[in-house]
Biopython code that builds the backbone (N, CA, C, O; Angstrom):
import numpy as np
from Bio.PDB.StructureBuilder import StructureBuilder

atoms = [
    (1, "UNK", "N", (-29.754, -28.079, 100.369)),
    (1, "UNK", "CA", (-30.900, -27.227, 100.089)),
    (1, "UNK", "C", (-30.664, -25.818, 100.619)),
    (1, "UNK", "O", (-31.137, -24.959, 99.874)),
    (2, "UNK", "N", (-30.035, -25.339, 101.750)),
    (2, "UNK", "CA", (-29.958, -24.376, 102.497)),
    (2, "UNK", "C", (-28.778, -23.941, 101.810)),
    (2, "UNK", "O", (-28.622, -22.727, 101.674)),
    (3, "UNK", "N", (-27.996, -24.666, 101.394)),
    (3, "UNK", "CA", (-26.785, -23.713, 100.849)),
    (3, "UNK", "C", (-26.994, -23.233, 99.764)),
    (3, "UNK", "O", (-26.512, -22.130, 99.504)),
    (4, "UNK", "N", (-27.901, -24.039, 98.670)),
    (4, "UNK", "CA", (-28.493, -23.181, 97.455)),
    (4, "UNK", "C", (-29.187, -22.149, 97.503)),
    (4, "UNK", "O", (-29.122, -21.189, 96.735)),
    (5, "UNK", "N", (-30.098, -22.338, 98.678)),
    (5, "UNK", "CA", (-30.697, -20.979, 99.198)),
    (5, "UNK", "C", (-30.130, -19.857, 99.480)),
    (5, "UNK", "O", (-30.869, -18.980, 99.031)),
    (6, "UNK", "N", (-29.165, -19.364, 100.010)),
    (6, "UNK", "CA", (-28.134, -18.595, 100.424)),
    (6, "UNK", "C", (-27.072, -17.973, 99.770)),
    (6, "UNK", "O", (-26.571, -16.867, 99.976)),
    (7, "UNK", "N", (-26.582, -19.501, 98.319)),
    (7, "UNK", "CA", (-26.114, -18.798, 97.241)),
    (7, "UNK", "C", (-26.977, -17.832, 96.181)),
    (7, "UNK", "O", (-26.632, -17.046, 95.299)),
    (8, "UNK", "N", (-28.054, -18.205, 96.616)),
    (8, "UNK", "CA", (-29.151, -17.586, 95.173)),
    (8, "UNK", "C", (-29.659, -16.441, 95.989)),
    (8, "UNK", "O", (-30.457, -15.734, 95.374)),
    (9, "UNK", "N", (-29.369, -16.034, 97.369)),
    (9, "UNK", "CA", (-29.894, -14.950, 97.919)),
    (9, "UNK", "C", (-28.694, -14.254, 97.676)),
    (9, "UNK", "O", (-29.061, -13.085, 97.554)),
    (10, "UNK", "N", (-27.332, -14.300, 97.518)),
    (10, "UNK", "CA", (-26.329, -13.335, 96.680)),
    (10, "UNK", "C", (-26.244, -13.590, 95.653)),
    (10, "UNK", "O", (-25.124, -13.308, 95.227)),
    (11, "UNK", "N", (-27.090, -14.155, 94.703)),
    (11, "UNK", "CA", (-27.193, -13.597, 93.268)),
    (11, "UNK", "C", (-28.297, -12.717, 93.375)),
    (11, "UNK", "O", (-28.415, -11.758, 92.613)),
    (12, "UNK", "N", (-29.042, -12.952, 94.188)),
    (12, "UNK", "CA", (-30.632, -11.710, 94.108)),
    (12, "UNK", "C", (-30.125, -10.429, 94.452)),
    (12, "UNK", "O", (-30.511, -9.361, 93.977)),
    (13, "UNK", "N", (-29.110, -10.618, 95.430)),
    (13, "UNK", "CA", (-28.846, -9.229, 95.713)),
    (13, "UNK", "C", (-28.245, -8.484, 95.005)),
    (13, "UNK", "O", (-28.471, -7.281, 94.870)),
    (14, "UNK", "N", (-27.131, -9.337, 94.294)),
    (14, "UNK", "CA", (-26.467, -8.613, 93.145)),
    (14, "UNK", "C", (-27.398, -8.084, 92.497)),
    (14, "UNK", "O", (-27.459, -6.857, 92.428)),
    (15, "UNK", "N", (-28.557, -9.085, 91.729)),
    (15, "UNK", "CA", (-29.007, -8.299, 90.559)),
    (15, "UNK", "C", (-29.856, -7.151, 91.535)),
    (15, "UNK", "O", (-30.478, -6.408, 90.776)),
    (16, "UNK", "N", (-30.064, -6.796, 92.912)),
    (16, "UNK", "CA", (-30.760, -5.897, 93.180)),
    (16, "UNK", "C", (-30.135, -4.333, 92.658)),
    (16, "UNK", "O", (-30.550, -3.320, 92.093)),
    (17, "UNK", "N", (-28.665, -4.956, 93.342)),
    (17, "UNK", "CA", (-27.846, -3.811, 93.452)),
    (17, "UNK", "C", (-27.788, -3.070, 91.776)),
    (17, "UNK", "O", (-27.917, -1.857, 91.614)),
    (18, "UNK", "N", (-27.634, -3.768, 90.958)),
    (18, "UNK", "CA", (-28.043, -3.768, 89.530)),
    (18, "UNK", "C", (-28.927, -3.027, 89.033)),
    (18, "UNK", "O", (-28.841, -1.979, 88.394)),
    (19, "UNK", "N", (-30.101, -3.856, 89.484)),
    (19, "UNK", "CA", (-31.108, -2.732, 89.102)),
    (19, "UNK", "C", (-31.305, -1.152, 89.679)),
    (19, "UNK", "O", (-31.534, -0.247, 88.876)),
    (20, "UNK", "N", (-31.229, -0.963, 90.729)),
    (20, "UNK", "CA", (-30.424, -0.218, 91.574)),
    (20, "UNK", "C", (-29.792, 1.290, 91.027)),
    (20, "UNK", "O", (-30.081, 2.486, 90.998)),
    (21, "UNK", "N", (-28.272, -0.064, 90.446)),
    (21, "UNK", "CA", (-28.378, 1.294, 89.904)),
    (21, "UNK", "C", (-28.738, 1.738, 88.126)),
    (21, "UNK", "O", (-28.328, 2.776, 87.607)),
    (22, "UNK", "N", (-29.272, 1.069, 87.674)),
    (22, "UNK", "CA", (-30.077, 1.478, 86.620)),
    (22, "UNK", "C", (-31.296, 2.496, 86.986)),
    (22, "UNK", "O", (-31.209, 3.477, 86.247)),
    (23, "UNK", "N", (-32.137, 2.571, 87.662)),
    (23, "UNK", "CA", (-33.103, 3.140, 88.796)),
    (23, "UNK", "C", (-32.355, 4.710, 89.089)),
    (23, "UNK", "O", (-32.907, 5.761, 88.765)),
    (24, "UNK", "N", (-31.505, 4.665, 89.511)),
    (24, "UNK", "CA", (-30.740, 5.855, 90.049)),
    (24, "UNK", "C", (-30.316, 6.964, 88.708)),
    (24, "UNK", "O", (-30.562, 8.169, 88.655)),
    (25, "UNK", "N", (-29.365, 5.818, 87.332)),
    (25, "UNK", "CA", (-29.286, 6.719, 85.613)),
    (25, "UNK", "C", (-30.234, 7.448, 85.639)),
    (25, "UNK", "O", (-30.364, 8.671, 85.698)),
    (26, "UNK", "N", (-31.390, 6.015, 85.559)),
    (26, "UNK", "CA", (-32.496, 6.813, 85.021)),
    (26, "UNK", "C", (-33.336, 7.678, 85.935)),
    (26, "UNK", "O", (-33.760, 8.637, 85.290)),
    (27, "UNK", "N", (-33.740, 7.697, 87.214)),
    (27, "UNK", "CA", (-33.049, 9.380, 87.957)),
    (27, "UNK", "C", (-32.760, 10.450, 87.177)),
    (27, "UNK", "O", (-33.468, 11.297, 86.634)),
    (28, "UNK", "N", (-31.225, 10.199, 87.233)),
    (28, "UNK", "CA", (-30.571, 11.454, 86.698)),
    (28, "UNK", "C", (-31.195, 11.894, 85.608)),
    (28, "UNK", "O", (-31.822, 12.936, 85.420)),
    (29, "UNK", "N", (-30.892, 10.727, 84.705)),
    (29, "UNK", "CA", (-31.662, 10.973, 83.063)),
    (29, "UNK", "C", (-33.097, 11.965, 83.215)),
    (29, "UNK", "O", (-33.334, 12.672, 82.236)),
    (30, "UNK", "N", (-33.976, 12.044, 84.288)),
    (30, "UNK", "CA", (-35.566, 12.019, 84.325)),
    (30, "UNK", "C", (-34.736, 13.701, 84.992)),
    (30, "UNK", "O", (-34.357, 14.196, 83.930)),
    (31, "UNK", "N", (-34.505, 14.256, 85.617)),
    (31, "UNK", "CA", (-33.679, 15.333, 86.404)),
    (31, "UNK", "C", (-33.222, 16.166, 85.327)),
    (31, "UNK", "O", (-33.568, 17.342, 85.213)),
    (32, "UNK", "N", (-32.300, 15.460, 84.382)),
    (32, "UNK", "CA", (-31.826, 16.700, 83.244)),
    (32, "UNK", "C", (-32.594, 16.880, 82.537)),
    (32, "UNK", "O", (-32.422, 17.862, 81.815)),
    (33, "UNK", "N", (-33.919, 16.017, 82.329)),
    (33, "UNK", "CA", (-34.478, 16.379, 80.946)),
    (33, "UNK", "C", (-35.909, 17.182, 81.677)),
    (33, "UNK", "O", (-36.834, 17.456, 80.913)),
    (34, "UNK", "N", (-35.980, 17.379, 82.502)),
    (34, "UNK", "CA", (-36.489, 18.610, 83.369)),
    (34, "UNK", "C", (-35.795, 19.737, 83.937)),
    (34, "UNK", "O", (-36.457, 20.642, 84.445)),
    (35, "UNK", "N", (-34.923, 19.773, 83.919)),
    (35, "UNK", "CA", (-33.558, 20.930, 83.817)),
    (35, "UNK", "C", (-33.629, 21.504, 85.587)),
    (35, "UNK", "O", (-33.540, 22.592, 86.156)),
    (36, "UNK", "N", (-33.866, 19.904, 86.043)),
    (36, "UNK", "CA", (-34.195, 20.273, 87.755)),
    (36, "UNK", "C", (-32.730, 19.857, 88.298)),
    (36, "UNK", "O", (-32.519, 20.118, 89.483)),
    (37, "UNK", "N", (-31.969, 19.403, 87.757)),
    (37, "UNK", "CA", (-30.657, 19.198, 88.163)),
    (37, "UNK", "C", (-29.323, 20.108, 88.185)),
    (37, "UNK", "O", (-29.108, 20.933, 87.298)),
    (38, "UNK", "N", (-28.671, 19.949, 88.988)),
    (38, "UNK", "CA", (-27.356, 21.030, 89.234)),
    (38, "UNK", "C", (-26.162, 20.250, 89.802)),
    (38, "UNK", "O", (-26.018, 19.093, 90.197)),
    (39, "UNK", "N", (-25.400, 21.264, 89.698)),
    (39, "UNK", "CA", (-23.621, 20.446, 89.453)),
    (39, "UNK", "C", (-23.782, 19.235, 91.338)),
    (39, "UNK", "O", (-23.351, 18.097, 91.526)),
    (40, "UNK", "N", (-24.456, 20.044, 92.198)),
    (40, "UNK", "CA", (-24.726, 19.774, 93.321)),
    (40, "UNK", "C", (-25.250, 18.174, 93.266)),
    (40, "UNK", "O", (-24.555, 17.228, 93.638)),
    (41, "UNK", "N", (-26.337, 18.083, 92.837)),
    (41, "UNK", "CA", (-26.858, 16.856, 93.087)),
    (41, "UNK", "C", (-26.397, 15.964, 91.749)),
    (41, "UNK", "O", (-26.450, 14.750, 91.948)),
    (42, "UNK", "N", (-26.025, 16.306, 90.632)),
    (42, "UNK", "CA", (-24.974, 15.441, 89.385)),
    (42, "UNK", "C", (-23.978, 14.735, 90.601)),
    (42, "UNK", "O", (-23.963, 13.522, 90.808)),
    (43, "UNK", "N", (-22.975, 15.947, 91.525)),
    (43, "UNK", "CA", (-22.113, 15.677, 92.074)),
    (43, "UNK", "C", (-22.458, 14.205, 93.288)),
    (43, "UNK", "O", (-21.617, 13.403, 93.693)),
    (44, "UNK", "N", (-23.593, 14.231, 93.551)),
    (44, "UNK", "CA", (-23.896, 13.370, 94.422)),
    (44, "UNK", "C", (-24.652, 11.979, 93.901)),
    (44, "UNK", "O", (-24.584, 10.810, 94.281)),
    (45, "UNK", "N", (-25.213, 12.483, 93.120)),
    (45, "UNK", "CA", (-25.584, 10.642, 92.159)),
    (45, "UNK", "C", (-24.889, 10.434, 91.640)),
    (45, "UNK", "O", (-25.126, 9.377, 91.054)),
    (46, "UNK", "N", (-23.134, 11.175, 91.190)),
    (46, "UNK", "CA", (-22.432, 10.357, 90.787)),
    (46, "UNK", "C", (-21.319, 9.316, 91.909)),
    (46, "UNK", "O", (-20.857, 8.180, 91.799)),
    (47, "UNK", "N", (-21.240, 10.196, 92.772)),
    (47, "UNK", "CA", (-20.673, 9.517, 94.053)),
    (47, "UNK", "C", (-21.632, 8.443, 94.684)),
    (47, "UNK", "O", (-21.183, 7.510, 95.350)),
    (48, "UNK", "N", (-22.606, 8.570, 94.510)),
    (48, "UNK", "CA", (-23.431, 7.504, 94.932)),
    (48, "UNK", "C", (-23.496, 6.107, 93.907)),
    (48, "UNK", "O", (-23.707, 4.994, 94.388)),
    (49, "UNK", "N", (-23.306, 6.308, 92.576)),
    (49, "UNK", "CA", (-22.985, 5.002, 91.929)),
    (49, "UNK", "C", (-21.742, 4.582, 91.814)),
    (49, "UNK", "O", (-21.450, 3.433, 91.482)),
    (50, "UNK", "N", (-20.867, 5.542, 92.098)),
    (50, "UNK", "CA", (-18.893, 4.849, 92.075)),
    (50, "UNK", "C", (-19.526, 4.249, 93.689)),
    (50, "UNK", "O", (-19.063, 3.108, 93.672)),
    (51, "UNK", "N", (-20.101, 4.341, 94.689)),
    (51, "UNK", "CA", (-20.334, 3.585, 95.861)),
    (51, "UNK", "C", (-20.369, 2.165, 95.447)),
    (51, "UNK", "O", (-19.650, 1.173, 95.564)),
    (52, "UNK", "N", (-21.617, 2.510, 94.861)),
    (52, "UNK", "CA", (-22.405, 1.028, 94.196)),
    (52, "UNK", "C", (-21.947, 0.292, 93.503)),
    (52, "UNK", "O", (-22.405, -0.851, 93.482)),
    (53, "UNK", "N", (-20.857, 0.658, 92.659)),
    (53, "UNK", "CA", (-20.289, 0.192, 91.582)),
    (53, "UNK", "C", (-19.162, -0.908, 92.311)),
    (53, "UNK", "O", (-18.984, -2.106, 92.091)),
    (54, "UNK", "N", (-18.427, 0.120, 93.359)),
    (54, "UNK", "CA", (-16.949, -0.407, 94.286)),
    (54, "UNK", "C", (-17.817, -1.349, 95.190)),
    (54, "UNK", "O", (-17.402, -2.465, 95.500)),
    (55, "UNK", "N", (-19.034, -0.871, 95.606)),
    (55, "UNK", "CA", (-19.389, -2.284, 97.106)),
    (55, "UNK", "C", (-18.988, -3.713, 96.666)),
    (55, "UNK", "O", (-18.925, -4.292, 95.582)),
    (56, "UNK", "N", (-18.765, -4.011, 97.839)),
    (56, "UNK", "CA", (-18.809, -5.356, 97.528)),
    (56, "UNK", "C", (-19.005, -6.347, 98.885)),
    (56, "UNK", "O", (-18.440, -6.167, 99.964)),
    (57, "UNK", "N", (-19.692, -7.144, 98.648)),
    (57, "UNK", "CA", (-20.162, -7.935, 100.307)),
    (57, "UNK", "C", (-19.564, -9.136, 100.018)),
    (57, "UNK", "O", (-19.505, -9.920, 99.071)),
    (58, "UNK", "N", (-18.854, -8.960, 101.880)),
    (58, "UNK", "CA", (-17.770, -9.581, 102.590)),
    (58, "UNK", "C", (-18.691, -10.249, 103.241)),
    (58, "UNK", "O", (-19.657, -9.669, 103.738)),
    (59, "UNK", "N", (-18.477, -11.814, 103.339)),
    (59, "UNK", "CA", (-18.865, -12.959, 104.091)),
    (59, "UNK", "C", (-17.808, -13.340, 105.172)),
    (59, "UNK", "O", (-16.807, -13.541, 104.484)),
    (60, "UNK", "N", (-17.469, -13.547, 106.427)),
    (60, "UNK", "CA", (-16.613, -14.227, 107.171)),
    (60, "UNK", "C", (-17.239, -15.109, 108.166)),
    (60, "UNK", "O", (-18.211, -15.086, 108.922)),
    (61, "UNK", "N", (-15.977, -16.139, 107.751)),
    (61, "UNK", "CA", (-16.311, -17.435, 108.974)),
    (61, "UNK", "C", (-15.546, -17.117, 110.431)),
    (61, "UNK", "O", (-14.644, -16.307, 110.645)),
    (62, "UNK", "N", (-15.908, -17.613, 110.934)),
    (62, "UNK", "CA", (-15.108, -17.042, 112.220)),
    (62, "UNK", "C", (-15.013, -18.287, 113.580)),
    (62, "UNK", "O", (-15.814, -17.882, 114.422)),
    (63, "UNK", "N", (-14.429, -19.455, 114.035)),
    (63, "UNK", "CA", (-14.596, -20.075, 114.972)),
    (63, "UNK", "C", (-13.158, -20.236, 115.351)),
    (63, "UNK", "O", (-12.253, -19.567, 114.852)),
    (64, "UNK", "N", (-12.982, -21.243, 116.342)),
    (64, "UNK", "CA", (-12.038, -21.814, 117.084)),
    (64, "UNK", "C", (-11.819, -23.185, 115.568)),
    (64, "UNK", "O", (-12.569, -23.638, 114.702)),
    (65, "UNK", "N", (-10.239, -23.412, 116.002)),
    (65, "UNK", "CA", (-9.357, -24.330, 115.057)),
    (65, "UNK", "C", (-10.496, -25.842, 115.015)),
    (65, "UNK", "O", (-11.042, -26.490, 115.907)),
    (66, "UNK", "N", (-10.481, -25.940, 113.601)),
    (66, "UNK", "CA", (-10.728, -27.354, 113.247)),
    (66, "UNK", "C", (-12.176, -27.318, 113.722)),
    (66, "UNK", "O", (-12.733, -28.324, 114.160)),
    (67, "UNK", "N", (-12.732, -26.201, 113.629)),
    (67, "UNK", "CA", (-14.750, -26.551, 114.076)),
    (67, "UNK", "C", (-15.523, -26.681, 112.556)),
    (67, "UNK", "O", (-16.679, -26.258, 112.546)),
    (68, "UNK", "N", (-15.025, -27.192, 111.354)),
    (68, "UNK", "CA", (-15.580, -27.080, 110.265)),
    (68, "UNK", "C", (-16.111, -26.153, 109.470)),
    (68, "UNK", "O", (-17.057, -26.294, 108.694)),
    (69, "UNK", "N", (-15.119, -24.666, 109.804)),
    (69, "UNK", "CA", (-15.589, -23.521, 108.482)),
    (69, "UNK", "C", (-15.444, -23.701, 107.159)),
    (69, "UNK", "O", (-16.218, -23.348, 106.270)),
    (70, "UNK", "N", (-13.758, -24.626, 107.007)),
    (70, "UNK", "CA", (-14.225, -25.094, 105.571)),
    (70, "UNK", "C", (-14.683, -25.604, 105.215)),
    (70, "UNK", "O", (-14.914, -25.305, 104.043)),
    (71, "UNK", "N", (-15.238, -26.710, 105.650)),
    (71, "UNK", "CA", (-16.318, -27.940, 104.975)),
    (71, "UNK", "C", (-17.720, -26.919, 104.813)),
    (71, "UNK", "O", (-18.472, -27.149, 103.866)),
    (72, "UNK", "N", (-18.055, -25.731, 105.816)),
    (72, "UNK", "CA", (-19.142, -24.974, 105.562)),
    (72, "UNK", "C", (-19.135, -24.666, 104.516)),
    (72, "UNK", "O", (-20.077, -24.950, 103.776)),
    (73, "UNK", "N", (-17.944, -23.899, 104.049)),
    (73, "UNK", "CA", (-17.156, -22.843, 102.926)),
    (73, "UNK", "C", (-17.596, -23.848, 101.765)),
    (73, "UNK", "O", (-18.430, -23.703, 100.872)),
    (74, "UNK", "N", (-16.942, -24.675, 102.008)),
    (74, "UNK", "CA", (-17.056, -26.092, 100.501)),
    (74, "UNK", "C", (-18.273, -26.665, 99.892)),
    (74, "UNK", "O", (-18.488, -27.178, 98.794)),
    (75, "UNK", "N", (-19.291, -26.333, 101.328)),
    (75, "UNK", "CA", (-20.701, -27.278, 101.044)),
    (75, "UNK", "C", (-21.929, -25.986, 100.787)),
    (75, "UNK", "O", (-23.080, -26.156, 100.386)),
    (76, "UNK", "N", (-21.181, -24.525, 101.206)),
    (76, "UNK", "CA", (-22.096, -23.782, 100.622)),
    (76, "UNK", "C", (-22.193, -23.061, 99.194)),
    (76, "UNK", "O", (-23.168, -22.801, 98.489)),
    (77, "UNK", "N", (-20.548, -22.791, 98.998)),
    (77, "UNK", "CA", (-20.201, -22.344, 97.649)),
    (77, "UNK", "C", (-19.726, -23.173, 96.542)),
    (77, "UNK", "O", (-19.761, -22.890, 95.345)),
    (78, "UNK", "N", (-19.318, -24.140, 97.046)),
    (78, "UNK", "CA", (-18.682, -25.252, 95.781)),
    (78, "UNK", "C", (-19.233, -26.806, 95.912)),
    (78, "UNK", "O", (-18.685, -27.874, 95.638)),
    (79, "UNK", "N", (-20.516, -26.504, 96.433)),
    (79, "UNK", "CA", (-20.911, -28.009, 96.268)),
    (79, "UNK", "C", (-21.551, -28.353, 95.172)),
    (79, "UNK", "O", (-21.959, -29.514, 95.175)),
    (80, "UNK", "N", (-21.897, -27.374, 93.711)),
    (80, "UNK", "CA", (-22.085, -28.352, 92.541)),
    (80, "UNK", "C", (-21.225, -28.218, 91.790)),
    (80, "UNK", "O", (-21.455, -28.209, 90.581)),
    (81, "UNK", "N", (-19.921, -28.067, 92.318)),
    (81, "UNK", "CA", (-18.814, -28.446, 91.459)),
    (81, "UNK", "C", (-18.351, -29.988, 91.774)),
    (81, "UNK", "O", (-17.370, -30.446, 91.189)),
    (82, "UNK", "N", (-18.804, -30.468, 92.353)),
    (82, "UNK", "CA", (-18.516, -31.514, 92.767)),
    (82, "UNK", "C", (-16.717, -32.120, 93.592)),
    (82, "UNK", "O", (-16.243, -33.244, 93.759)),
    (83, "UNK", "N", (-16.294, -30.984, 93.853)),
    (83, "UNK", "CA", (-14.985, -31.116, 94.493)),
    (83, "UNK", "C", (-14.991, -30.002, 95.578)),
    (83, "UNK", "O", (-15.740, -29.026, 95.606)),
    (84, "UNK", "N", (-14.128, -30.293, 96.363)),
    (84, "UNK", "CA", (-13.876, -29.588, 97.689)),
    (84, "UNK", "C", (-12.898, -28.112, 97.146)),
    (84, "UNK", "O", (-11.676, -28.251, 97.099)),
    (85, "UNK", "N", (-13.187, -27.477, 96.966)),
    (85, "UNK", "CA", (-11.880, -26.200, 97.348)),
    (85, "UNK", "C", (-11.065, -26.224, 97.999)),
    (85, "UNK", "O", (-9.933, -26.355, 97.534)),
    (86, "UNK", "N", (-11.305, -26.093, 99.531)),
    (86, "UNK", "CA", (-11.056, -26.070, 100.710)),
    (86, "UNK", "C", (-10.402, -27.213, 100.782)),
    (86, "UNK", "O", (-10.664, -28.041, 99.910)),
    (87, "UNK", "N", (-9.208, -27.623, 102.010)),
    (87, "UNK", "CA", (-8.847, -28.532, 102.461)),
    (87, "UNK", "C", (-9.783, -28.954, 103.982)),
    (87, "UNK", "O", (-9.979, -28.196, 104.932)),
    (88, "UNK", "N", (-10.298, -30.517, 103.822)),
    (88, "UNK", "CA", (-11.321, -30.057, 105.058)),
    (88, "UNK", "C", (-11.523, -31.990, 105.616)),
    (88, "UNK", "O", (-12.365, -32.603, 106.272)),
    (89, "UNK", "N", (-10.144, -32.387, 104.856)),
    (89, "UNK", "CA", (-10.417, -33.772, 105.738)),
    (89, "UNK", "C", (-8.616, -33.784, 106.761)),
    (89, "UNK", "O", (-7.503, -33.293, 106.947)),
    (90, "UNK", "N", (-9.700, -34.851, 107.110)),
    (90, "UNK", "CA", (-9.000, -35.132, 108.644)),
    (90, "UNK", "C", (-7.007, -34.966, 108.435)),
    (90, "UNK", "O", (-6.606, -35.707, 107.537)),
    (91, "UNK", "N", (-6.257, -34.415, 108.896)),
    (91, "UNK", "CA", (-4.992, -34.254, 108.515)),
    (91, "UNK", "C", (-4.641, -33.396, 107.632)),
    (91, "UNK", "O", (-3.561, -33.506, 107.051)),
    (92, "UNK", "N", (-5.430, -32.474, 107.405)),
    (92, "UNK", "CA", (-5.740, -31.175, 106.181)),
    (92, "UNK", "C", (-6.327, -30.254, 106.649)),
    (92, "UNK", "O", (-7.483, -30.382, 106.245)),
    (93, "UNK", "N", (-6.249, -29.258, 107.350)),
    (93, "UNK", "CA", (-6.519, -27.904, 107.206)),
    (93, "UNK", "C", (-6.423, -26.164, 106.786)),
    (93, "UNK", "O", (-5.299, -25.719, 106.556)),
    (94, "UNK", "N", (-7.035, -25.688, 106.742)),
    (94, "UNK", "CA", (-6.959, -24.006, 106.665)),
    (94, "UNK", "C", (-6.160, -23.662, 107.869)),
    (94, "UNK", "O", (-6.825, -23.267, 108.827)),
    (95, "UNK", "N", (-4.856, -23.730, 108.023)),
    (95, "UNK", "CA", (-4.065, -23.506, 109.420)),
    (95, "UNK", "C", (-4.236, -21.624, 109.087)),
    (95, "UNK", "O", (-3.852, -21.109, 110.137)),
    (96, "UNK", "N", (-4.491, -20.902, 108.455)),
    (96, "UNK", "CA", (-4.168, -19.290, 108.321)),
    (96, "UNK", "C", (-5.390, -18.896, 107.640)),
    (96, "UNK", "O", (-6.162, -19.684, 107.094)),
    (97, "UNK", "N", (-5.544, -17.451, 107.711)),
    (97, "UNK", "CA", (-6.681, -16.960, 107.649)),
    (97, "UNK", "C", (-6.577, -16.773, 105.947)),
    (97, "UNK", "O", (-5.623, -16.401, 105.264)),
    (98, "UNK", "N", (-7.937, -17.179, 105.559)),
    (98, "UNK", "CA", (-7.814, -17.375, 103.810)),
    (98, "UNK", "C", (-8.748, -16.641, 103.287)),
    (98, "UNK", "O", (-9.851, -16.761, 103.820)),
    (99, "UNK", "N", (-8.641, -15.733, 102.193)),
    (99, "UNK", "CA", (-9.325, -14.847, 101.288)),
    (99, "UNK", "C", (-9.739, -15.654, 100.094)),
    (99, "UNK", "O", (-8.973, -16.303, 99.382)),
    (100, "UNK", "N", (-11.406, -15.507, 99.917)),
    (100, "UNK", "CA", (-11.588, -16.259, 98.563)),
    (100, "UNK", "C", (-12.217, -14.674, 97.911)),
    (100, "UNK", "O", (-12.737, -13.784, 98.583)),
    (101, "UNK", "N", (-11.991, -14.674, 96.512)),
    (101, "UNK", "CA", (-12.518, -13.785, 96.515)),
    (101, "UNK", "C", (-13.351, -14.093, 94.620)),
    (101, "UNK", "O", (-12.905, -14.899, 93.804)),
    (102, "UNK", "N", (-14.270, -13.411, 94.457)),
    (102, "UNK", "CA", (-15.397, -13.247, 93.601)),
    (102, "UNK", "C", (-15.322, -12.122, 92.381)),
    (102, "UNK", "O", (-15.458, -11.072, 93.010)),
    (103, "UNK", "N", (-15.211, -11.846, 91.300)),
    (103, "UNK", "CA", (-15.615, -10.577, 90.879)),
    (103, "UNK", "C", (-15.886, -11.076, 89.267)),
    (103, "UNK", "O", (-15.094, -11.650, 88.520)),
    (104, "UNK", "N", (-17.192, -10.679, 89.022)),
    (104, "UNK", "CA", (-17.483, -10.942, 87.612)),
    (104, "UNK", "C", (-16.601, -10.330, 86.401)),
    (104, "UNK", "O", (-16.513, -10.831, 85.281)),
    (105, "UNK", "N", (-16.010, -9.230, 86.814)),
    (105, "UNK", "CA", (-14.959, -8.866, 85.946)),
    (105, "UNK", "C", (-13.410, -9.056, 85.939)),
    (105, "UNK", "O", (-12.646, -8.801, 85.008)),
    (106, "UNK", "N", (-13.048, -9.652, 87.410)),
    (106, "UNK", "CA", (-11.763, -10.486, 87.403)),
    (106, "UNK", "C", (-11.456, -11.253, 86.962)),
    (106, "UNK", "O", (-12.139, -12.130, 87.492)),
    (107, "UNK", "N", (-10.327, -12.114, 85.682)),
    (107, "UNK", "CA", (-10.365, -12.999, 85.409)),
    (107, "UNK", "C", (-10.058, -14.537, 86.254)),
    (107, "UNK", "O", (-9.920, -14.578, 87.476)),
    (108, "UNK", "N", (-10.001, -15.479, 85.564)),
    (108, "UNK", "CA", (-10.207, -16.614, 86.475)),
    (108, "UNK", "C", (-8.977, -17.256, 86.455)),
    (108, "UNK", "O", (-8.800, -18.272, 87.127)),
]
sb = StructureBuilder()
sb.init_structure("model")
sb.init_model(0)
sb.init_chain("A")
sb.init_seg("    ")
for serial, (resi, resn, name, xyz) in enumerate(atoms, 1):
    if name == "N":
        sb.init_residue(resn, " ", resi, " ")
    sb.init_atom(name, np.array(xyz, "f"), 0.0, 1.0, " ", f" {name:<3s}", serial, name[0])
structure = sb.get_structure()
């Protein structure tokens, strides 16, 4: 229950960031068509959405060997896939520090 919770609070945020920056276009959009805008502040709502665009939020586990980060890792992000990712039984571990990584436009 708690891990669905937590996954669906980084999909909310995504779509925050989303709307976000739709909110910010249309800004600009509302700025030129009042002719209240200049190279100055163009220059800065556009640096402010290549921000938004590049963020991206970093999750890390962090304990002492064999305290169950991957079984966390496994039971928060891949538990309705119904298989483990992670190596996380007994005689199987994450011995090195491991990058998972996410991007809706990376392929799979």
């Amino acid at each position: 229950m708690a891990e669905a919770k937590l996954a669906h609070q980084f999909v909310v945020y995504s779509e925050w960031r989303t709307a976000l920056v739709g909110s910010i276009c249309d800004y600009r959009s509302w700025l030129n068509e009042q002719e209240l805008s200049d190279a100055q502040i163009d220059w800065r709502i556009t640096h402010l959405l290549e921000r938004l665009r590049e963020d991206k939020l970093i999750v890390a586990f962090v304990a002492e060997f064999s305290r169950g980060k991957s079984e966390l890792i496994n039971a928060i992000f891949f538990a309705d896939y119904g298989q483990r990712l992670l190596p996380s039984s007994v005689g199987r571990t994450t011995m090195c520090p491991t990058e998972l990584l996410y991007g809706s436009t990376k392929p799979t």
